[in-house]
N, C-alpha and C positions, 0 to 999 in steps of 0.2 A: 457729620462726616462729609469728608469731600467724595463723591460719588460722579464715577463717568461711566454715562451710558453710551453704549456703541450699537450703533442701528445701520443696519443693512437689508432695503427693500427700494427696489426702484418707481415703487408706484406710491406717489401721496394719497391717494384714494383708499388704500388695502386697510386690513385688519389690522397690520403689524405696526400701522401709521398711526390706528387707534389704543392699540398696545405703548405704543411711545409716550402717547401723549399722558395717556391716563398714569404711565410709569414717574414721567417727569414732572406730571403735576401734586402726585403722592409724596414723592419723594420732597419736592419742595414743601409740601406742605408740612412734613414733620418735619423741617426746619433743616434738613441737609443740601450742603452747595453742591450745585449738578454743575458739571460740565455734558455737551452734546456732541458727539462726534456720528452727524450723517452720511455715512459713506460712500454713497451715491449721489446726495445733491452737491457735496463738495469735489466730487468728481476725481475719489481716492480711484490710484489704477493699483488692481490685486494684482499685475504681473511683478515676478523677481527677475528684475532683470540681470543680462550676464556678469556685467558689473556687478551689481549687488552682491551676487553670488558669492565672485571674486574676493569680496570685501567683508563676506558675513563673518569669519574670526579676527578680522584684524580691527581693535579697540578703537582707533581714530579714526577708521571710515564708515563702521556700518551703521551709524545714525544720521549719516550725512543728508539722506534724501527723505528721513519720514522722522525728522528732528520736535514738528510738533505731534506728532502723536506720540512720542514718545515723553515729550513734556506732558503731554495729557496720565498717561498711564504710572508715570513716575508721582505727579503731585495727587493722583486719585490714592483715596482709600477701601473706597469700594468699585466695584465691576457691577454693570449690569448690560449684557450682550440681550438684542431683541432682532428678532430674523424668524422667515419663515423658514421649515423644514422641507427641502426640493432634494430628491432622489437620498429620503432618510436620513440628510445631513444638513449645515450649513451654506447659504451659498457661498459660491466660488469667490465674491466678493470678501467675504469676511475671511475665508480662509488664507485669501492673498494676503491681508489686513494682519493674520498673525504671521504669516512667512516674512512677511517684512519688516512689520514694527518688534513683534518679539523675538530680538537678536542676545545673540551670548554677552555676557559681560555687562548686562543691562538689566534682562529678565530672570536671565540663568549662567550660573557660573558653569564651566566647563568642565566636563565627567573627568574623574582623573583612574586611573586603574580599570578595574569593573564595578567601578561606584557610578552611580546614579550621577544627572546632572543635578548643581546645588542653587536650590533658591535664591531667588533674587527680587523676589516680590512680597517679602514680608510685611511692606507695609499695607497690604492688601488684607481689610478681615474683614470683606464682606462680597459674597460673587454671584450673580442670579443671571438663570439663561432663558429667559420668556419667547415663546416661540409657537408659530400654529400647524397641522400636521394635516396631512387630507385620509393618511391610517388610523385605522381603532389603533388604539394605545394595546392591543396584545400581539399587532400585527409586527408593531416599533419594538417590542420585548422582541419578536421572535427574531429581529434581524437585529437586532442588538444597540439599539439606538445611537448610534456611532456620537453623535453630537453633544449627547449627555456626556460619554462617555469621556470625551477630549475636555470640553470645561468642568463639569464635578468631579474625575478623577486622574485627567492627564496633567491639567495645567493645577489641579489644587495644593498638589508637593511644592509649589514654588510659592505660595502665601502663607499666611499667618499660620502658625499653629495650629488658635483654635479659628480660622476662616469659619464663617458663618455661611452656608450654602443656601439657595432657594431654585426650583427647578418648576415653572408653571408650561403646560402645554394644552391647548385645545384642539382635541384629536379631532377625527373627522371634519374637519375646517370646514370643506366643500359641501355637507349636508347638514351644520348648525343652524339655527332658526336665531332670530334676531335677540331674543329673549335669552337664550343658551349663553349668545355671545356678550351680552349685555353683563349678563352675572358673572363670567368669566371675567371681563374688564372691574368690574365691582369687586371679586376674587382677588383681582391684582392690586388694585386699590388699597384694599386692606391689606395684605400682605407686607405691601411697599410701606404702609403708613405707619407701622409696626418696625421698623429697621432702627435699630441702637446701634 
């Protein structure tokens, strides 16, 4: 499977850096082509700018300015988004990342009546969101995990059918012990190695 992982953390040191790596080295290992798209070291800007804006229905300009990421998301078959969880969501980064790259006519065809917008990423069957949290995981239920909530069930209508889902989080970030974290990367490992 052609698999692009989308990583957004500005620190190479962090967890999320060791989350990546152990992500892309699984993945290659069971024998699927990775593409990397680092959002931060290539110096993607999450702002929409007013152009942009301007331009986001109309078919010939709204690819104009993030043409390779959207070469990325179009030739991928699988998704795998890795990011830390900051004020119970994605960062700002990433979310600029879909305001920009996932444009109508591209990702999603355009609602017509009071119908839903229509799919446009069906070649996508396979999407995982790895990610670390500094909340117990009942804290992240009680406000609703917004982040789950946008990639396993905002953006899943627009993939495959049967899209294969995978959602790994390691709550309490800021009080795990090295051993915790270790097995959770070992967690991922397996997981990842496992992907058909």
């Amino acid at each position: 499977m052609r698999i692009l992982v989308v990583y957004s953390h500005p620190v190479e040191e962090s967890f999320c850096a060791a989350m990546r790596d152990t992500a892309v080295s699984a993945l290659r290992e069971a024998g699927h082509e990775v593409r990397l798209a680092d959002l931060y070291a290539e110096g993607f800007s999450p702002v929409l700018t007013r152009q942009e804006r301007l331009d986001y229905h109309d078919e010939d300009r709204n690819t104009l300015n993030v043409k390779t990421h959207i070469d990325h998301i179009l030739w991928a078959e699988g998704l795998v988004f890795i990011f830390p969880t900051w004020w119970y969501d994605m960062p700002a980064m990433l979310t600029g990342w879909f305001e920009r790259v996932w444009v109508p006519y591209v990702t999603f065809g355009m609602p017509e009546g009071i119908m839903p917008i229509k799919p446009g990423m069906t070649h996508i069957r396979f999407v995982a969101g790895l990610t670390s949290c500094g909340s117990p995981w009942w804290w992240m239920k009680l406000v609703g995990t917004p982040h789950w909530r946008i990639l396993m069930r905002g953006l899943r209508p627009l993939f495959a059918r049967r899209c294969k889902t995978l959602w790994m989080c390691l709550h309490q970030m800021d009080s795990q012990t090295d051993d915790r974290r270790k097995a959770h990367l070992a967690k991922i490992h397996d997981k990842l190695l496992r992907i058909r």
